[in-house]
MDTraj code that builds the backbone (N, CA, C; nanometers):
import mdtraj as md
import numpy as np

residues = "UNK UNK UNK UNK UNK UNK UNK UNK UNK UNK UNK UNK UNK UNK UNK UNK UNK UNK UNK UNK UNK UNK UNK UNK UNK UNK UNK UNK UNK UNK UNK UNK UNK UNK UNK UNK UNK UNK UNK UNK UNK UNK UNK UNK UNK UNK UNK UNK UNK UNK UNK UNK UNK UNK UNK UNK UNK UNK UNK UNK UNK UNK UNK UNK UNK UNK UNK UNK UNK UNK UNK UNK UNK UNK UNK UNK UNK UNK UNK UNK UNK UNK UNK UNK UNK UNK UNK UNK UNK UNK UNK UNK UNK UNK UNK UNK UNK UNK UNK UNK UNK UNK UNK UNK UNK UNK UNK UNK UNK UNK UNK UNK UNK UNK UNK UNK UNK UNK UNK UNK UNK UNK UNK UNK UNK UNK UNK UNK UNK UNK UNK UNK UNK UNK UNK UNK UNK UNK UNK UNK UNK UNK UNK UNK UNK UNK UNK UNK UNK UNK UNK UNK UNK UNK UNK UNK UNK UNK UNK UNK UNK UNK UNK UNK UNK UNK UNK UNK UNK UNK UNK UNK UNK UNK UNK UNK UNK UNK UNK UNK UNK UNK UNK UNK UNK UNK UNK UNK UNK UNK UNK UNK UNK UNK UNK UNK UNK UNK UNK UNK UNK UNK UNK UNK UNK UNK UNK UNK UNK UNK UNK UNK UNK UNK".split()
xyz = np.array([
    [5.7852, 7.4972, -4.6660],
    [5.8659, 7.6065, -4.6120],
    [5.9500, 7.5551, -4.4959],
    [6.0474, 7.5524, -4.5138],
    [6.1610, 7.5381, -4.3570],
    [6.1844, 7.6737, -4.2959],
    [6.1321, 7.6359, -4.2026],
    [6.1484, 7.8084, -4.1291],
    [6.2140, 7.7577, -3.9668],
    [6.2834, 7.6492, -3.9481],
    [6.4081, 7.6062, -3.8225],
    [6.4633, 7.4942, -3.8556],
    [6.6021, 7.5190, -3.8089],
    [6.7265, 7.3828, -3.8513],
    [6.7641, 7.3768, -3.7352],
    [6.7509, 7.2192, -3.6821],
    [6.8099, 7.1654, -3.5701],
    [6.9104, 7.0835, -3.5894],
    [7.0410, 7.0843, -3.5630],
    [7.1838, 6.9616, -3.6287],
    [7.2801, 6.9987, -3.6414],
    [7.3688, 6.9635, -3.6408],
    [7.5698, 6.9590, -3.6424],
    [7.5980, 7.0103, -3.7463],
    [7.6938, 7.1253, -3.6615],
    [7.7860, 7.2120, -3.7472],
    [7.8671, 7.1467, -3.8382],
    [7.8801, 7.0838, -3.9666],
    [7.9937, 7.0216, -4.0320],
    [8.0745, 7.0815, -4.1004],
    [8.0429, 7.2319, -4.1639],
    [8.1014, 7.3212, -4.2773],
    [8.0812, 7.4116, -4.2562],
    [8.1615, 7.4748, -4.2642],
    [8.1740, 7.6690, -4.2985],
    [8.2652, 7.6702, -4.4055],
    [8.1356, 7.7876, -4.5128],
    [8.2322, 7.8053, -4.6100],
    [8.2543, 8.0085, -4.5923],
    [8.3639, 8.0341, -4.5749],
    [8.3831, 8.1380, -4.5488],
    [8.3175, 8.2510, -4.6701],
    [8.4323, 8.2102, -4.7896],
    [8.4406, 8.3112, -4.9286],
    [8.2358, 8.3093, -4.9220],
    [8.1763, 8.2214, -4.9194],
    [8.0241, 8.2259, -4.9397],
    [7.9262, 8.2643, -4.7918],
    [8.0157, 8.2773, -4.6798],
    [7.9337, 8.3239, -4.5707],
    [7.8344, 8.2380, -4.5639],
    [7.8569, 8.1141, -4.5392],
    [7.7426, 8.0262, -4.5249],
    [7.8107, 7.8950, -4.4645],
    [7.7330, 7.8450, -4.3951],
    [7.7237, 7.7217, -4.3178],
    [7.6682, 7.5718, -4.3690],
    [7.7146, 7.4495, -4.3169],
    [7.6531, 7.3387, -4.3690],
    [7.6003, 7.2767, -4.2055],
    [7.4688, 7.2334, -4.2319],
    [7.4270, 7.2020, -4.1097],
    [7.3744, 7.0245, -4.1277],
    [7.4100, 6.9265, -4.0621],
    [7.3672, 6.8126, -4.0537],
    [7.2376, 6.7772, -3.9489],
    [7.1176, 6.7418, -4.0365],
    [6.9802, 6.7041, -3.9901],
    [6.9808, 6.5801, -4.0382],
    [7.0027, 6.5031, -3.9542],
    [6.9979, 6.3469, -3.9401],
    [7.0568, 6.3014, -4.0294],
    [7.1749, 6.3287, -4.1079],
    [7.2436, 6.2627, -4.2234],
    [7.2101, 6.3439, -4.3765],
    [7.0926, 6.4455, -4.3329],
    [7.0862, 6.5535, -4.5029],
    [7.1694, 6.6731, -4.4190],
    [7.2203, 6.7069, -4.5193],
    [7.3150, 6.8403, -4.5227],
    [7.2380, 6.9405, -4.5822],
    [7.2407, 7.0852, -4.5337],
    [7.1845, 7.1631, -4.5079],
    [7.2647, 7.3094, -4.5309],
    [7.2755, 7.3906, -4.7072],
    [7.3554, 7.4717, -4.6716],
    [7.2847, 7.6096, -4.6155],
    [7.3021, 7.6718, -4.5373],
    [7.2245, 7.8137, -4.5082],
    [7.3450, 7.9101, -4.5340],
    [7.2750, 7.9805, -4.5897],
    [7.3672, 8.1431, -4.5894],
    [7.3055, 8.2074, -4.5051],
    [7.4564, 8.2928, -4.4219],
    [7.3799, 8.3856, -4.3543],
    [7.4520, 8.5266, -4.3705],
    [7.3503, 8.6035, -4.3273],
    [7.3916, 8.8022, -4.3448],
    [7.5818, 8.7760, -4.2483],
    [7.6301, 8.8535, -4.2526],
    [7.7467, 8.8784, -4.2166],
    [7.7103, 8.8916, -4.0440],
    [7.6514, 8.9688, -4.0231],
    [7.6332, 8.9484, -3.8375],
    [7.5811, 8.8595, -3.7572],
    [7.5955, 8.7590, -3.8930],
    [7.5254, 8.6481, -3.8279],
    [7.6146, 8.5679, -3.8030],
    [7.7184, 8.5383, -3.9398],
    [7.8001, 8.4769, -3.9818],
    [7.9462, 8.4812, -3.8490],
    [7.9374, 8.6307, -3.7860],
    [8.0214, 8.6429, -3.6883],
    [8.0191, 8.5924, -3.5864],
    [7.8649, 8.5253, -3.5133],
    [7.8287, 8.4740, -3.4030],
    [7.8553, 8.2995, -3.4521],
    [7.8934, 8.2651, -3.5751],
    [7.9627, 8.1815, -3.5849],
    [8.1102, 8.1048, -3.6024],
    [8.1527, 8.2143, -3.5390],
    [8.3113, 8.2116, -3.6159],
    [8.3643, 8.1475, -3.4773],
    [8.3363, 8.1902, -3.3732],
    [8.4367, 8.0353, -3.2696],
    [8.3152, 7.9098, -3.2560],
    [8.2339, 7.9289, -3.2812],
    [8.1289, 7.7874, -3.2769],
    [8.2397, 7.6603, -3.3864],
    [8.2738, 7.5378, -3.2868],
    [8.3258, 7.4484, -3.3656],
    [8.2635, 7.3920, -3.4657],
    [8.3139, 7.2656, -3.5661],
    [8.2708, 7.2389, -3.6061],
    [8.2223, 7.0814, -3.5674],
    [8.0866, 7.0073, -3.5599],
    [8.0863, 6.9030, -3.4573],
    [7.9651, 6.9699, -3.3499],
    [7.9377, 7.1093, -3.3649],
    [7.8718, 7.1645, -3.2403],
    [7.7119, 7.1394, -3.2617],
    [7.6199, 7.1500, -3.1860],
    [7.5108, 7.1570, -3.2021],
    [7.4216, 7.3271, -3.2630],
    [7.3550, 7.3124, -3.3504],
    [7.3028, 7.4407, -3.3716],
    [7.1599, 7.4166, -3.4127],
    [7.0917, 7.5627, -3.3426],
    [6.9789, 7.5952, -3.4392],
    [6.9720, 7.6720, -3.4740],
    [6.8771, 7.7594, -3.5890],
    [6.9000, 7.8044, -3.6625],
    [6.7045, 7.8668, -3.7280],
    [6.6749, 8.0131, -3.7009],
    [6.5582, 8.0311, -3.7747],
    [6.5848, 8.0226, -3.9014],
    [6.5297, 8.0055, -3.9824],
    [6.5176, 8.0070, -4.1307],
    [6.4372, 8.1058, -4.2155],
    [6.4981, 8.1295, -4.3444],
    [6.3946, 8.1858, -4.4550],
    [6.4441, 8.0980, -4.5249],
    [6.3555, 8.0854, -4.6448],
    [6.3235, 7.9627, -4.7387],
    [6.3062, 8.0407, -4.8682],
    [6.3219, 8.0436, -4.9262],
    [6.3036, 8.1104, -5.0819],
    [6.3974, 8.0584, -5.2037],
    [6.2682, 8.0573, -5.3298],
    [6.3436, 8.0293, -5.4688],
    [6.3256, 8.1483, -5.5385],
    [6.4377, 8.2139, -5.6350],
    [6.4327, 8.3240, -5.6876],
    [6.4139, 8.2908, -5.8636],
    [6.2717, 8.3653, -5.9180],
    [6.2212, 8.3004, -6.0313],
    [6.3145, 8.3057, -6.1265],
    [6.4433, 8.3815, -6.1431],
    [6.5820, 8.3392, -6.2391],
    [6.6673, 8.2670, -6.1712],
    [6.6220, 8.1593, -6.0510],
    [6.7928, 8.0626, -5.9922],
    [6.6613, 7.9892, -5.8956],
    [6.6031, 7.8933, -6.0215],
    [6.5025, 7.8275, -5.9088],
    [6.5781, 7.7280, -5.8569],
    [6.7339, 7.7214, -5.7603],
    [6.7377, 7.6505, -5.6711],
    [6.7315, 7.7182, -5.5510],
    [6.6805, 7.6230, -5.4606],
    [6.5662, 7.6660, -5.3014],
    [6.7199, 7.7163, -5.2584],
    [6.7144, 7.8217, -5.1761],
    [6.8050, 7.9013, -5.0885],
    [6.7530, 7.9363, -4.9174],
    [6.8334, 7.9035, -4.8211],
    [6.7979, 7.8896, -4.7192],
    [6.8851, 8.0394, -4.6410],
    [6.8000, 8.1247, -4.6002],
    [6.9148, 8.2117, -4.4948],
    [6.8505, 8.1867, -4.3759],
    [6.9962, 8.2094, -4.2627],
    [6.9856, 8.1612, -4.0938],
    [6.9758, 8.2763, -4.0141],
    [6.9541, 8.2376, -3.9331],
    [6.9414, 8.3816, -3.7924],
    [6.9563, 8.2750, -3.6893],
    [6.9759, 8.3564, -3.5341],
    [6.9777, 8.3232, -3.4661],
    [6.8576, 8.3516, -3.3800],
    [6.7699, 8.4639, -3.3845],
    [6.6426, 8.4191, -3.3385],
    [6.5311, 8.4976, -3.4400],
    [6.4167, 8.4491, -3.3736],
    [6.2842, 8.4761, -3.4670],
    [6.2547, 8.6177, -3.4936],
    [6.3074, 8.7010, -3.3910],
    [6.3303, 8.8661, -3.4530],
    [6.4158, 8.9235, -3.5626],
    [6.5036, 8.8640, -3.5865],
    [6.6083, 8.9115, -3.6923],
    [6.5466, 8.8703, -3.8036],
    [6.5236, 8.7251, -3.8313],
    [6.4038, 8.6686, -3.9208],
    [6.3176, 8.7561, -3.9378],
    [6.2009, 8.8075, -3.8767],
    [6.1051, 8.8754, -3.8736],
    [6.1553, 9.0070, -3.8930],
    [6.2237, 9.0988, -3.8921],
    [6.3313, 9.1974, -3.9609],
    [6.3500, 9.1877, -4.1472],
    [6.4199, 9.0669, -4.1086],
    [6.4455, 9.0230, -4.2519],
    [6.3205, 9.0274, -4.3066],
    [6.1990, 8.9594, -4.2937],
    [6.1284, 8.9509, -4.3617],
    [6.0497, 9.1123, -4.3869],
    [6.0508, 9.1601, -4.3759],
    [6.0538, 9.3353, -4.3387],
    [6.1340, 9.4241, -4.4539],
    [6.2018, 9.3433, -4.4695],
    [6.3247, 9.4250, -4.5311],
    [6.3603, 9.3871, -4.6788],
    [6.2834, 9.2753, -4.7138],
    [6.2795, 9.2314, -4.8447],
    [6.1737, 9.2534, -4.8682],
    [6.0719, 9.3333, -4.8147],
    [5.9645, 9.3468, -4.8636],
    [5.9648, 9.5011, -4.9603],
    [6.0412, 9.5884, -4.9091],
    [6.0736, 9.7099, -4.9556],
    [6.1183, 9.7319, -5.1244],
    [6.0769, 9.7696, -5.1936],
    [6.0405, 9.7381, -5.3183],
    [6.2660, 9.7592, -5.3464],
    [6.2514, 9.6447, -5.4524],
    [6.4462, 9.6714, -5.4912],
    [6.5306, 9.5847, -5.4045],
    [6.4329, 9.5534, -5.3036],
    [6.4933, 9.4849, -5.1855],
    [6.4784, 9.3856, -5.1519],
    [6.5645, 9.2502, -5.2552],
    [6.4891, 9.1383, -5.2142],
    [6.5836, 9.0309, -5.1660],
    [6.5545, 8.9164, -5.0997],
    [6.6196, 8.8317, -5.0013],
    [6.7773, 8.8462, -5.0371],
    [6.8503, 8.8329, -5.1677],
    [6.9642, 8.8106, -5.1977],
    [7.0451, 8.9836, -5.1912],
    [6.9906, 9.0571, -5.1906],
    [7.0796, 9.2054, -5.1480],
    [7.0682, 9.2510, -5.0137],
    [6.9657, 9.1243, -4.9376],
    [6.9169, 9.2169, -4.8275],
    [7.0392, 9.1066, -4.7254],
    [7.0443, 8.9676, -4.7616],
    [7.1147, 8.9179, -4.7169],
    [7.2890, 8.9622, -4.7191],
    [7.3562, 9.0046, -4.8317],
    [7.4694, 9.0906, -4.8814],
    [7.4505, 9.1865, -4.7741],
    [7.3087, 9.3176, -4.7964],
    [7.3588, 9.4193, -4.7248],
    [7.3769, 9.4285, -4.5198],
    [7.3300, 9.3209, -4.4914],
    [7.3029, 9.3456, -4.3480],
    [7.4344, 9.2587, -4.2922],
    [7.5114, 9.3441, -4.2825],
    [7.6407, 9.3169, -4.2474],
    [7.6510, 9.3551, -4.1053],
    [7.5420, 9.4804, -4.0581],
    [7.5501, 9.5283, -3.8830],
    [7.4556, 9.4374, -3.8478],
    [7.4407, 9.4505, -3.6902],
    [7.3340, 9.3685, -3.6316],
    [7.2080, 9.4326, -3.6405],
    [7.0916, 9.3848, -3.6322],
    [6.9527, 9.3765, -3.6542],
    [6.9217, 9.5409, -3.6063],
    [6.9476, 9.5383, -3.4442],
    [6.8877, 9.6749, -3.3842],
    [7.0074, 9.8193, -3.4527],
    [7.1158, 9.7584, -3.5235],
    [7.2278, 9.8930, -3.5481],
    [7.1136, 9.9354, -3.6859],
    [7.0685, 9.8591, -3.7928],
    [6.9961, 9.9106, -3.8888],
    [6.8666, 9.9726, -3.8661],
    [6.8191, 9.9046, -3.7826],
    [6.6483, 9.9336, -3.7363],
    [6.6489, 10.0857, -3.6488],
    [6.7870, 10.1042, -3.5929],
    [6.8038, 10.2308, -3.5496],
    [6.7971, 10.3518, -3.6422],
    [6.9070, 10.2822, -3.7177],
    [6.8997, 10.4015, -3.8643],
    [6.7828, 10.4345, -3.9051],
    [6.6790, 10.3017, -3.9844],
    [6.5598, 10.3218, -4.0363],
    [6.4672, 10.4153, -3.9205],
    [6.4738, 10.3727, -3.8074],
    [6.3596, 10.4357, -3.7045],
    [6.4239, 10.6354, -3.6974],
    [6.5458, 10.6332, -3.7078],
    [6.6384, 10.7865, -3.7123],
    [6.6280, 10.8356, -3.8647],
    [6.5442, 10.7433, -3.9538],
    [6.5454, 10.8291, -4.0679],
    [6.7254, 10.8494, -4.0814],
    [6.8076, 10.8143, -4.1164],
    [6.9707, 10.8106, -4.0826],
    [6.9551, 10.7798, -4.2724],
    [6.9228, 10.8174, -4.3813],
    [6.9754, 10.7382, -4.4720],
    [7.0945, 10.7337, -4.5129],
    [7.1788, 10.8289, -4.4563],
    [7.3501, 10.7986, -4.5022],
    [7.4004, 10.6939, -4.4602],
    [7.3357, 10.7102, -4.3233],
    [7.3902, 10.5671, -4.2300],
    [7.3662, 10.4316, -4.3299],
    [7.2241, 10.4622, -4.3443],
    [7.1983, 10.3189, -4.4479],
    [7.2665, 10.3136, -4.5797],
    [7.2908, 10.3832, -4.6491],
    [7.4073, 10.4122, -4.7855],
    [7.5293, 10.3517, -4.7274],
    [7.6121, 10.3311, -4.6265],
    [7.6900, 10.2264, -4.6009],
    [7.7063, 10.1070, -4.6138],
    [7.5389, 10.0484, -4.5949],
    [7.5438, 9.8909, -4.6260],
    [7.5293, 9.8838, -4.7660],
    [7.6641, 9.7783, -4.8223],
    [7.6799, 9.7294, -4.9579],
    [7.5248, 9.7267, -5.0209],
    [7.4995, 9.7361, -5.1425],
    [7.4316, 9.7541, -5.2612],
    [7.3530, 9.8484, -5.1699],
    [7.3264, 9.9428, -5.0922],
    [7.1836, 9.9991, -5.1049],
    [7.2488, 10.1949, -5.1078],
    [7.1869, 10.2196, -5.2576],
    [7.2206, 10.3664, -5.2784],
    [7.1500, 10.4564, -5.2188],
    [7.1443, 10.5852, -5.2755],
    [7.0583, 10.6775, -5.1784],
    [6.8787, 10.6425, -5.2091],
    [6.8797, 10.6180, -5.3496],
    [6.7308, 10.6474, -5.3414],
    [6.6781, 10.5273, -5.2678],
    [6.7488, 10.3813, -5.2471],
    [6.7245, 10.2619, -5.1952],
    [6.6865, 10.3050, -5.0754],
    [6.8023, 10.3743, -4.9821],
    [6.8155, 10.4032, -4.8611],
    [6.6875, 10.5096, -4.8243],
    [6.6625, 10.5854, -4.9328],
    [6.5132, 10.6894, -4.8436],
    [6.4007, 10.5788, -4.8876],
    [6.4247, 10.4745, -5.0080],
    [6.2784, 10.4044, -4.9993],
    [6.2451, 10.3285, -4.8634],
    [6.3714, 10.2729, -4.8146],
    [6.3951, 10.1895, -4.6994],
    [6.2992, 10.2817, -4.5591],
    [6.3391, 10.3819, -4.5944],
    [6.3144, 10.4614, -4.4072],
    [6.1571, 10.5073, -4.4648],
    [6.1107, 10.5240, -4.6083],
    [5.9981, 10.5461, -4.6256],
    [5.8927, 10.4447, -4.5902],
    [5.9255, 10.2761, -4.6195],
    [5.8803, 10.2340, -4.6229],
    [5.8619, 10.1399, -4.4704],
    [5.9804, 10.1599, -4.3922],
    [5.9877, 10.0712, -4.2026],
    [5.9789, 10.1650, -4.1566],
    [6.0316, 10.2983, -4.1697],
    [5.9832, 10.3692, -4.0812],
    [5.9113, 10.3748, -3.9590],
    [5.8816, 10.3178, -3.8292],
    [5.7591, 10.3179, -3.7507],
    [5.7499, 10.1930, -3.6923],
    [5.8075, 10.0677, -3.8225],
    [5.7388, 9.9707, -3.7769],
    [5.8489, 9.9207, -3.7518],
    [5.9631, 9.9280, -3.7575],
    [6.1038, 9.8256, -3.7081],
    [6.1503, 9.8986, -3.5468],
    [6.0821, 9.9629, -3.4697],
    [6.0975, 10.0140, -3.3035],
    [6.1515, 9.9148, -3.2622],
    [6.0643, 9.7665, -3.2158],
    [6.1180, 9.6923, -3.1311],
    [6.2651, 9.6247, -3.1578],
    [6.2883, 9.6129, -3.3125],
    [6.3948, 9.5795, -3.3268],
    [6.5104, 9.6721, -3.2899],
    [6.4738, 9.7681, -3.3223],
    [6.5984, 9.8918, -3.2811],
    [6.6703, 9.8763, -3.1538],
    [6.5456, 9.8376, -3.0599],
    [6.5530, 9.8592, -2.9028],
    [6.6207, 9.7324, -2.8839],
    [6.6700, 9.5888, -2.9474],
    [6.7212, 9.4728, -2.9465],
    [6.8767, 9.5463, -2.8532],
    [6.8821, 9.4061, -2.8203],
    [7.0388, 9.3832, -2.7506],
    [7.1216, 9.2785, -2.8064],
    [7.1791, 9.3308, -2.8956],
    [7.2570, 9.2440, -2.9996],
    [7.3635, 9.2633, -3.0072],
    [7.4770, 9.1780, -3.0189],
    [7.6186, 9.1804, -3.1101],
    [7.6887, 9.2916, -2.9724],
    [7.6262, 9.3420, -2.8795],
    [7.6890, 9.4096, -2.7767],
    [7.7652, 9.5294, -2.8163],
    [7.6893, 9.5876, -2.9719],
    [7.7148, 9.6815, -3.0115],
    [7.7070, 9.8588, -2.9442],
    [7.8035, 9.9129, -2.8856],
    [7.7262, 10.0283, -2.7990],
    [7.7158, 10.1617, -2.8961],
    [7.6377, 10.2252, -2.8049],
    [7.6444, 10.3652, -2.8929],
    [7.7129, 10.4012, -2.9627],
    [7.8272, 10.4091, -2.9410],
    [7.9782, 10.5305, -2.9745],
    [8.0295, 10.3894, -3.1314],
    [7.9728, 10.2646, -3.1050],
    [8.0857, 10.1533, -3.2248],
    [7.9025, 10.1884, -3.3048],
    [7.8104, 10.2145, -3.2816],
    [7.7061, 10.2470, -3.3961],
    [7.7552, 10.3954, -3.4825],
    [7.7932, 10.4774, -3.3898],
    [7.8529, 10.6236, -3.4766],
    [7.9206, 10.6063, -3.5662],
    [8.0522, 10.4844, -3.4488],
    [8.1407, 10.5070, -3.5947],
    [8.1333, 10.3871, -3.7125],
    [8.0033, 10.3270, -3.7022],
    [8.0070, 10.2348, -3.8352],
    [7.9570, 10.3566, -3.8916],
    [7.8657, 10.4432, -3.8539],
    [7.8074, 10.4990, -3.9644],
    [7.9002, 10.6205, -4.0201],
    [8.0331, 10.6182, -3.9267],
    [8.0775, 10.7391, -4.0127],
    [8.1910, 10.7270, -4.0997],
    [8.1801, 10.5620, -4.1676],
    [8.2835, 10.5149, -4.2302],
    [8.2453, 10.5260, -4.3959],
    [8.2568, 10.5549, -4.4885],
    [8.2501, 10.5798, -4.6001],
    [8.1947, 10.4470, -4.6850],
    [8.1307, 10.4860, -4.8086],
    [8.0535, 10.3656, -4.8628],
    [8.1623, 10.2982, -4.9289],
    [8.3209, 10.2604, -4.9849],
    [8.4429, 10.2264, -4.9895],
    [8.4735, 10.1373, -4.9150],
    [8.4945, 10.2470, -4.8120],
    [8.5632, 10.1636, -4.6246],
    [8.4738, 10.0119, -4.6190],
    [8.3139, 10.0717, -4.6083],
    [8.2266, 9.9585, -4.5379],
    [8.2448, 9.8541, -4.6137],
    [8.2714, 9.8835, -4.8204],
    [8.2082, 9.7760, -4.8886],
    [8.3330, 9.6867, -4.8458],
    [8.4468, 9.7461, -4.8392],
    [8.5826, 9.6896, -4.8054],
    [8.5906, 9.6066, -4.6455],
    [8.5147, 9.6530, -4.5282],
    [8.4922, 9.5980, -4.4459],
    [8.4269, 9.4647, -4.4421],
    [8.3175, 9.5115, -4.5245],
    [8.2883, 9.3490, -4.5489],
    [8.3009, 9.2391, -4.6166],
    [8.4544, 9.2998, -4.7316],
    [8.5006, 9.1797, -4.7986],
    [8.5982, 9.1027, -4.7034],
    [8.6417, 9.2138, -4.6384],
    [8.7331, 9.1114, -4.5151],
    [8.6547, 9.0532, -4.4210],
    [8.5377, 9.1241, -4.3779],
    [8.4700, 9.0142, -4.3039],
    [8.3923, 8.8724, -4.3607],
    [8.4184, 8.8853, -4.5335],
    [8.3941, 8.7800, -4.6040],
    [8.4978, 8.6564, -4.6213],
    [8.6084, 8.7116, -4.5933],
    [8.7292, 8.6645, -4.6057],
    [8.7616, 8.5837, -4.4785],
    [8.6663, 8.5957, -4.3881],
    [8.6596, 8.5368, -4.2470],
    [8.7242, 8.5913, -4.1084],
    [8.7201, 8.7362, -4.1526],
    [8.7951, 8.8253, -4.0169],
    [8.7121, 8.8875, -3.9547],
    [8.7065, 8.9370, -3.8557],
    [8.6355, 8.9576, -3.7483],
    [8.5969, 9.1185, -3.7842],
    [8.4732, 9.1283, -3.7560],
    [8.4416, 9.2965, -3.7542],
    [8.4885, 9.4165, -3.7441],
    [8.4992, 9.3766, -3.5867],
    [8.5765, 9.4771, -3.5348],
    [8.7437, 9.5191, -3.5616],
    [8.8263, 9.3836, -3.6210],
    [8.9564, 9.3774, -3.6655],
    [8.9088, 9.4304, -3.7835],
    [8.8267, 9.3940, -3.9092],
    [8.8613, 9.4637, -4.0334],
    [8.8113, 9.5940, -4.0565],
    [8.7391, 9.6442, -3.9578],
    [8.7214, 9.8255, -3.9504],
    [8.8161, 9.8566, -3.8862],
    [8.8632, 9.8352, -3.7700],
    [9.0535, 9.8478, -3.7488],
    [9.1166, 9.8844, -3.8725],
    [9.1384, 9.7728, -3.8773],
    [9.2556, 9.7723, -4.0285],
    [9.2150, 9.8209, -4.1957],
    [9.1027, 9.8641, -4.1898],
    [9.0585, 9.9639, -4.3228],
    [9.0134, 10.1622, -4.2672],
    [9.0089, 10.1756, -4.1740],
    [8.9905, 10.2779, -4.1034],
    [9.1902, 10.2845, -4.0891],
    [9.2569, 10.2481, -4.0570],
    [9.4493, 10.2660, -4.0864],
    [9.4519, 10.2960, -4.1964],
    [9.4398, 10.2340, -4.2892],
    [9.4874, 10.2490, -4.4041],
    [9.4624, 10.3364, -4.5115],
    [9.3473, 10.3771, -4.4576],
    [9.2725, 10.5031, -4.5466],
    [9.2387, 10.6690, -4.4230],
    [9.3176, 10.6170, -4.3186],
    [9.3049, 10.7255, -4.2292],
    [9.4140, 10.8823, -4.3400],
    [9.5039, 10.8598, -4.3860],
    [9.5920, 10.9986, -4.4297],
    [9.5967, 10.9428, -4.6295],
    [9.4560, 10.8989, -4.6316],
    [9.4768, 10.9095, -4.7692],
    [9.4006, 11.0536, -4.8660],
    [9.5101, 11.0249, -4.9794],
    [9.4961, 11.1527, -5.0335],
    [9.4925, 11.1399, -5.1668],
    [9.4323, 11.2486, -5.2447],
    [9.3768, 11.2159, -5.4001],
    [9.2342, 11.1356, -5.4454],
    [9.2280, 11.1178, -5.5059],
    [9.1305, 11.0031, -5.5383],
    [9.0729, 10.9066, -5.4505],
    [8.9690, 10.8837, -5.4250],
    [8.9418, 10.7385, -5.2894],
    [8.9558, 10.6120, -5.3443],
    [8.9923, 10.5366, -5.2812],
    [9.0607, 10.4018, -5.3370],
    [8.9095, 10.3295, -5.2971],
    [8.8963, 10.2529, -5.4312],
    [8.8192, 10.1447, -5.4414],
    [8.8235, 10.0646, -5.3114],
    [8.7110, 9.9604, -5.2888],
    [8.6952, 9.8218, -5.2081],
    [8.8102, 9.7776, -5.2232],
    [8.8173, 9.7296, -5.3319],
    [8.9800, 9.6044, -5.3687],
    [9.0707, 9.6818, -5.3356],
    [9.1116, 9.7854, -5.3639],
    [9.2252, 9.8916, -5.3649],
    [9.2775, 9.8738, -5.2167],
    [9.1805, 9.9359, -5.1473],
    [9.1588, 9.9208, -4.9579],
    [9.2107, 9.8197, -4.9274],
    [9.1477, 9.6759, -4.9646],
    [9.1679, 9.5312, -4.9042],
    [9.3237, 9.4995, -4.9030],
    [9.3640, 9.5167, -5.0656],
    [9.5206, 9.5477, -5.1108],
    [9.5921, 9.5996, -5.0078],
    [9.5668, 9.7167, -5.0038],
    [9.6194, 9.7621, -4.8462],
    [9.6416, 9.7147, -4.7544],
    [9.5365, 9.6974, -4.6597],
    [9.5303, 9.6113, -4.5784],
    [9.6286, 9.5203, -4.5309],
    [9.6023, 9.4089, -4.6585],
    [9.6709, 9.3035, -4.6828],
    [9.8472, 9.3636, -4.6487],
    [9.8852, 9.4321, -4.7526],
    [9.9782, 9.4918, -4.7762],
    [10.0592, 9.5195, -4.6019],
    [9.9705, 9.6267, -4.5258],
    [10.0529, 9.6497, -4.4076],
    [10.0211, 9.5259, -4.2959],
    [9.9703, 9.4527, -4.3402],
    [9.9430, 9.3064, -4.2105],
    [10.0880, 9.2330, -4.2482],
    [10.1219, 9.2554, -4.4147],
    [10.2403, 9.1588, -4.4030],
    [10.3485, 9.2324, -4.3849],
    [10.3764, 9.3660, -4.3921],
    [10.4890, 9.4467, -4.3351],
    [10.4983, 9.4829, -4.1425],
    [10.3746, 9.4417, -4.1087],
    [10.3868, 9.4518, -3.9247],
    [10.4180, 9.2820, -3.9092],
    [10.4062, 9.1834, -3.9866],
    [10.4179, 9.0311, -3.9499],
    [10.5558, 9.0395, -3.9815],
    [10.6038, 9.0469, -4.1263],
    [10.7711, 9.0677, -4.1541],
    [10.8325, 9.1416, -4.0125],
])
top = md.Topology()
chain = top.add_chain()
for i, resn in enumerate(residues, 1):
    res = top.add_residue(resn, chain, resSeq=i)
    for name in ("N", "CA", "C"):
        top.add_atom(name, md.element.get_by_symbol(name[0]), res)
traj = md.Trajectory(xyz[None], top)
């Protein structure tokens, strides 16, 4: 089990949200959740890092898969959170796109709409989730993370399951959080008819970044 990576930043691969880390000459890819992935985005490359670990092979893709954190609570979260039946390392890694204490809030508030925001998890996912941490994710809630305050926890949660999945293809795309809820919260602020898909949104997006650059 590798459960810490000590060694040089050499790679970021954005489209995959994952990192390459050099331990004495082996390369090292870790994926990490999206709020993790953000506390790496001005870290050079050349820099020193560590890194908690989960370690897991999934019995249809037995190659070993590594996800990162930055400390042993988010880890210990994670491991929490794939335990929840439906919920296992590879959706849990996809869905945790907020920081550690913004979800653990929800789960501890019983919030399941809030949780229906993060990519793949539907409603019945979302009440198994608060059925099943309920109680026991407190200390994480109470975390000081990502310097997220009250009022930017409201309004992740009052962004539509569309908006968010769309939020985090741009934050897959390697843009910053807080810029791609900006710029998908515009674009779908006076929309009308039908709700536009993830892609539809991004399109957008895209669309008025190159008409304010023109």
């Amino acid at each position: 089990m590798i459960s810490h990576i000590d060694g040089v930043l050499r790679k970021k691969n954005e489209d995959a949200l994952s990192i390459e880390v050099d331990v004495g000459g082996i390369w090292y890819e870790i994926n990490l959740p999206a709020f993790v992935w953000r506390s790496f985005e001005e870290v050079e490359l050349g820099a020193n890092v560590s890194l908690e670990t989960y370690h897991y092979v999934m019995e249809r893709q037995p190659t070993p898969k590594l996800v990162g954190f930055s400390r042993e609570i988010e880890r210990d979260f994670f491991k929490k959170f794939i335990e929840v039946p439906k919920v296992g390392p590879t959706l849990a890694t996809q869905a945790m796109i907020f920081s550690v204490s913004t979800i653990a809030a929800w789960i501890e508030q019983g919030d399941t709409a809030a949780l229906k925001r993060l990519p793949k998890i539907g409603t019945r996912t979302a009440e198994t989730i608060v059925a099943q941490l309920k109680g026991k994710v407190y200390n994480e809630a109470m975390l000081q993370d990502e310097g997220f305050s009250a009022a930017e926890k409201e309004e992740a949660a009052s962004l539509s399951e569309m908006q968010q999945l769309a939020v985090a293809g741009l934050v897959r795309l390697g843009y910053k959080q807080t810029e791609a809820s900006g710029w998908v919260e515009a674009v779908t602020a006076n929309g009308d008819g039908e709700p536009l898909d993830a892609e539809a949104i991004i399109r957008a997006v895209f669309a008025q970044r190159n008409q304010e650059i023109g």
